[in-house]
C-alpha positions in Angstrom: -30.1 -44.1 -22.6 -26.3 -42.4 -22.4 -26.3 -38.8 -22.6 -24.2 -37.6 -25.3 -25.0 -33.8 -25.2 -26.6 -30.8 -23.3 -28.1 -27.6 -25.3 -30.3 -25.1 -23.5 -32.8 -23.4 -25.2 -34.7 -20.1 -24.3 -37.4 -18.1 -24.7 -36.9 -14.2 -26.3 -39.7 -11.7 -26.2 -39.9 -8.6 -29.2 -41.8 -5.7 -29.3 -42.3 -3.0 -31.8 -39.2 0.0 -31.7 -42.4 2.5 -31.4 -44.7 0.5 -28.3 -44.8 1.5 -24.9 -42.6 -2.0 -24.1 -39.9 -0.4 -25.7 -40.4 2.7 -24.1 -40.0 0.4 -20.9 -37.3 -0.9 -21.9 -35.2 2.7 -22.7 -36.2 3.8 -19.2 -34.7 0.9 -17.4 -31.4 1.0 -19.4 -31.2 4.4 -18.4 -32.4 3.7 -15.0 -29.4 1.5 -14.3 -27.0 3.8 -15.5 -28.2 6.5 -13.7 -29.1 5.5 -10.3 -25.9 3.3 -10.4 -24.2 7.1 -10.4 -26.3 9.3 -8.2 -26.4 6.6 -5.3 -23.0 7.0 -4.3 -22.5 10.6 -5.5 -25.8 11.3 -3.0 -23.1 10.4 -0.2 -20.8 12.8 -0.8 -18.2 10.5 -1.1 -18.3 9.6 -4.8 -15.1 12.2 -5.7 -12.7 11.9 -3.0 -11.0 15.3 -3.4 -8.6 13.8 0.0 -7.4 10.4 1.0 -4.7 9.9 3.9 -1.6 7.7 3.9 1.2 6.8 6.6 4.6 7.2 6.7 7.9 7.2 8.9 9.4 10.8 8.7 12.9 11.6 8.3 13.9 14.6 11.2 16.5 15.7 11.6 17.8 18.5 14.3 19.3 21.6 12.4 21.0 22.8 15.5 19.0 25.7 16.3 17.8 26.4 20.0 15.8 29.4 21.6 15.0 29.8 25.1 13.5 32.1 26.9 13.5 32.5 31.3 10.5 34.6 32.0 8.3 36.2 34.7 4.6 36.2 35.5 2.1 36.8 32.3 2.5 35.9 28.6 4.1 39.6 27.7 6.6 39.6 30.6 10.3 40.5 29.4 12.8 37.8 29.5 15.0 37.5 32.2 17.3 36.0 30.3 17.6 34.4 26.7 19.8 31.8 24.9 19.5 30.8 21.5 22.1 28.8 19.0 21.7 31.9 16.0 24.0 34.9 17.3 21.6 37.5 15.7 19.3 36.8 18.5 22.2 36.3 21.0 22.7 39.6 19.8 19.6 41.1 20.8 19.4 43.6 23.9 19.2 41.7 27.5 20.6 38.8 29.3 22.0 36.2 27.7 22.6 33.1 29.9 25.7 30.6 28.9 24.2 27.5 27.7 25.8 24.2 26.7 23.6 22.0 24.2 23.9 18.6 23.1 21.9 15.8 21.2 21.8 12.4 19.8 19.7 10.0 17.8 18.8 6.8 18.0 17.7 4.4 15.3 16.3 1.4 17.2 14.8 -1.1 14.4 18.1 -0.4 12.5 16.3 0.9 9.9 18.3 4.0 8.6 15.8 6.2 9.2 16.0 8.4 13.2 13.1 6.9 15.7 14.0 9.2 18.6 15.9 12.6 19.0 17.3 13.5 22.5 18.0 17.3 23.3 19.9 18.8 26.3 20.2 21.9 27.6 22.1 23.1 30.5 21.6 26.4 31.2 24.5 27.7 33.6 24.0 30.6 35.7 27.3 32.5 36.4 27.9 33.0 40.4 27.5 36.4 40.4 23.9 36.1 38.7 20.7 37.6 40.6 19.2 34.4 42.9 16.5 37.4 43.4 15.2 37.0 39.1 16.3 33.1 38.8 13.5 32.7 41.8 11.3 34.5 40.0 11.2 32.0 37.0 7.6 31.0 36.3 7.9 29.9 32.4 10.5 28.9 30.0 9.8 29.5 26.3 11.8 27.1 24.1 11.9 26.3 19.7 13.2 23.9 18.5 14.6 24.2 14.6 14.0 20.7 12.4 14.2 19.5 9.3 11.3 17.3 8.2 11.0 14.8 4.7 8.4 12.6 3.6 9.6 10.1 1.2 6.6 8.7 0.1 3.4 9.7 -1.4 3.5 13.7 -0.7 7.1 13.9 -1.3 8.0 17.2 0.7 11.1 18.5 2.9 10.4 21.7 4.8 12.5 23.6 7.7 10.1 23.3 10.5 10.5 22.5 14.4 8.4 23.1 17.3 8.0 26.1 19.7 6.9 24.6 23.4 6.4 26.6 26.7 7.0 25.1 29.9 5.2 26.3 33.5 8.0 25.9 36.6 5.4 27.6 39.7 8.2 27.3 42.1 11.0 29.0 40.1 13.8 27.4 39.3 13.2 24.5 38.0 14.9 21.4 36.0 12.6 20.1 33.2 12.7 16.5 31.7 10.0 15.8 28.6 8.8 12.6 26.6 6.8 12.9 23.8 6.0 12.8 19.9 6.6 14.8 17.3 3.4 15.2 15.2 2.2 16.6 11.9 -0.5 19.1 11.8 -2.1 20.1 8.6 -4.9 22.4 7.6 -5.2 21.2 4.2 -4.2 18.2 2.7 -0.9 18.3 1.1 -0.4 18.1 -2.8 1.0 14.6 -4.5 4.2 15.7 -5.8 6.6 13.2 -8.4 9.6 15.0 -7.5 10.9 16.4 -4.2 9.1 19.6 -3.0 11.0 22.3 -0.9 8.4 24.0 1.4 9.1 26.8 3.4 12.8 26.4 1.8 13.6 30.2 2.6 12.2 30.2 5.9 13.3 29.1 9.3 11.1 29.3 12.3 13.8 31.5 14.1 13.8 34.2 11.9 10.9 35.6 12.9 12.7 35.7 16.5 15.4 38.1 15.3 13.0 40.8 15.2 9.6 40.2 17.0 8.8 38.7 20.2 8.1 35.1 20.8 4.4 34.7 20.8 4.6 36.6 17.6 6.5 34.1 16.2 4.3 31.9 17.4 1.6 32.8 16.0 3.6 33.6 12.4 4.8 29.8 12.8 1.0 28.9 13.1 -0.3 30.3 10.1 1.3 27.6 8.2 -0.6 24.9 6.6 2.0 22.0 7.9 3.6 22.3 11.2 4.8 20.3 14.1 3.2 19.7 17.3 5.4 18.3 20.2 2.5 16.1 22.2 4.8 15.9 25.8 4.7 14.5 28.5 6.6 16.5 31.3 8.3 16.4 34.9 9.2 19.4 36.5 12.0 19.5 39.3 12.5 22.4 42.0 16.1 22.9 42.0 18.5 24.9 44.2 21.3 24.3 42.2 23.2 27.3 39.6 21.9 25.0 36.6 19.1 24.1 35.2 18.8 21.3 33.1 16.1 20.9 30.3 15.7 17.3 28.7 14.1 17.1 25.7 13.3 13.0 24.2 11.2 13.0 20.8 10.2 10.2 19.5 9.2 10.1 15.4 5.8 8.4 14.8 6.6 5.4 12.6 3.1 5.6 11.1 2.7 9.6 10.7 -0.8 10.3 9.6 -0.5 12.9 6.1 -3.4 13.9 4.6 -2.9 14.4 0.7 -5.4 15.7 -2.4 -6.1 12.3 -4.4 -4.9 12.7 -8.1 -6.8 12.5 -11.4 -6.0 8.9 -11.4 -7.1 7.9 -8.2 -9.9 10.1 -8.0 -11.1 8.9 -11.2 -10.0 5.3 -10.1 -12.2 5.4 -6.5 -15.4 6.9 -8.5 -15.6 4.0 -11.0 -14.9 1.5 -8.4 -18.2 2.8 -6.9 -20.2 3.2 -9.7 -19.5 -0.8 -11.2 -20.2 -2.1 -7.5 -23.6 -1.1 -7.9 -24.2 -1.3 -11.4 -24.4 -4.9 -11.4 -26.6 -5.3 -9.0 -28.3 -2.7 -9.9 -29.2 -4.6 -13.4 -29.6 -7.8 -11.9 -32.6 -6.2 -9.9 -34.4 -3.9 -13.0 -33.7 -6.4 -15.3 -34.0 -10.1 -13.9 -36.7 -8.8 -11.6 -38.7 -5.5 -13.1 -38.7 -6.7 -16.5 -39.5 -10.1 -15.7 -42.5 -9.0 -14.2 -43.2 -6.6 -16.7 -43.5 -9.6 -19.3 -44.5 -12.1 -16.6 -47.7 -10.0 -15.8 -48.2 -8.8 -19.2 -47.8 -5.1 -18.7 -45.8 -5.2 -21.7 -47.1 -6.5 -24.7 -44.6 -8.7 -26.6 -44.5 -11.3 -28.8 -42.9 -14.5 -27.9 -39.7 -16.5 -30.3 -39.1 -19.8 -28.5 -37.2 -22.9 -28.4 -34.1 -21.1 -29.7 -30.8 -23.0 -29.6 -28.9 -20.5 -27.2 -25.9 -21.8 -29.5 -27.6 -20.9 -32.9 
């Protein structure tokens, strides 16, 4: 014999709408639909409210430098200050003449700055007191930035970094490595269009009228700042200079946190929900109701040898 043709036939099962196999039936439709949406919201992950995404910043140094040569404790006056903004220069008490320069470097030729290097030499005049320069236990130092995301957040802010560095045997000359990293309270909004935060606001001008550590602590109550994560060797120096050496390297995969949109919020739930939906049927409905019938718990009455094509 030569096969010409294969039709499957199957086997369909009725009940009446008002019978309790109906009534089985409703239950595990809506059984399917709704334990294929309380599974994953029971993890508390079903609405993403936050996702995070990386990204190589663009810095850039604005040019503004603070430094402060202090004593013993944290509320010790300044023996003396330097800063790039004259309004502070301008400020009662010693000013120390201080030459700063900088430079980037783009290493993967990429456009976009991997590492920023800062120097400032601080150069004591020879009449200055050896007595107070010996008595340097801490320098206070900010740093003024601009930062941009390009990508998903789309934000450019003033920012920079305010760093204090211990020198136990006085004078000392300071070289640092380290990263320049975003901190965030809360995750940043998903803008289309560029967003200016903190536009008005540089982190010196708190400096032109309170102290450091209140600036500081003003600074802090941001939601996004920057966190320079050093590395540093200090130097005892006799010398009438001191040298402070700042390298900062920009994370090529910077960590933002950002509030998930409508979209992808809405996107991430269904996701989640069909994953489990179909198995979720496959398991009340190839398995549940087939025993249901199998077993005769529901009472039905059988149509067979249909053509599934008819």
């Amino acid at each position: 014999m030569f096969k010409v043709y294969d039709a499957e036939y199957r086997r369909r099962y009725y009940a009446p709408i008002c019978s309790f196999s109906t009534f089985c039936c409703v239950v595990a439709f809506l059984a399917t639909l709704s334990l294929s949406f309380f599974v994953p919201f029971a993890t508390k992950q079903f609405w993403i409210k936050s996702n995070l995404y990386y990204e190589q910043p663009i810095v850039k140094f604005r040019g503004e430098l603070y430094l402060a040569l202090i004593r013993d404790g944290i509320n010790s006056n300044p023996l003396y200050t330097y800063s790039t903004h004259n309004a502070i220069n301008s400020i009662p008490g010693d000013v120390v003449q201080t030459f700063v320069d900088y430079g980037n470097e783009d290493k993967n030729f990429d456009g976009i700055i991997d590492v920023i290097k800062i120097k400032a030499v601080l150069d004591f005049p020879p009449g200055a007191n050896r007595v107070d320069t010996g008595q340097l236990r801490r320098i206070d130092l900010a740093i003024g930035l601009d930062y941009m995301l390009n990508q998903t957040t789309k934000i450019a802010m003033k920012s920079g970094f305010f760093v204090s560095f211990n020198t136990p045997l006085g004078k000392s000359n300071i070289q640092a490595i380290g990263d320049l990293m975003l901190k965030q309270k809360t995750p940043i909004k998903v803008h289309n269009t560029r967003k200016q935060l903190y536009n008005g606001e540089s982190i010196f001008v708190p400096l032109f009228t309170k102290d450091y550590w209140n600036a500081v602590e003003e600074y802090n109550g941001r939601n996004e700042t920057l966190e320079y994560q050093k590395n540093v060797i200090i130097n005892f120096t006799n010398q009438e200079n001191i040298t402070i050496d700042l390298t900062i390297y920009i994370p090529t995969h910077q960590e933002v946190a950002y509030e998930t949109t409508m979209q992808e919020l809405l996107k991430m739930g269904w996701l989640q929900y069909f994953y489990l939906l179909v198995p979720i049927y496959f398991i009340v409905y190839e398995i549940v109701m087939w025993a249901l019938v199998k077993y005769k718990v529901m009472l039905t009455k059988v149509k067979e040898d249909e053509l599934l094509t008819s």
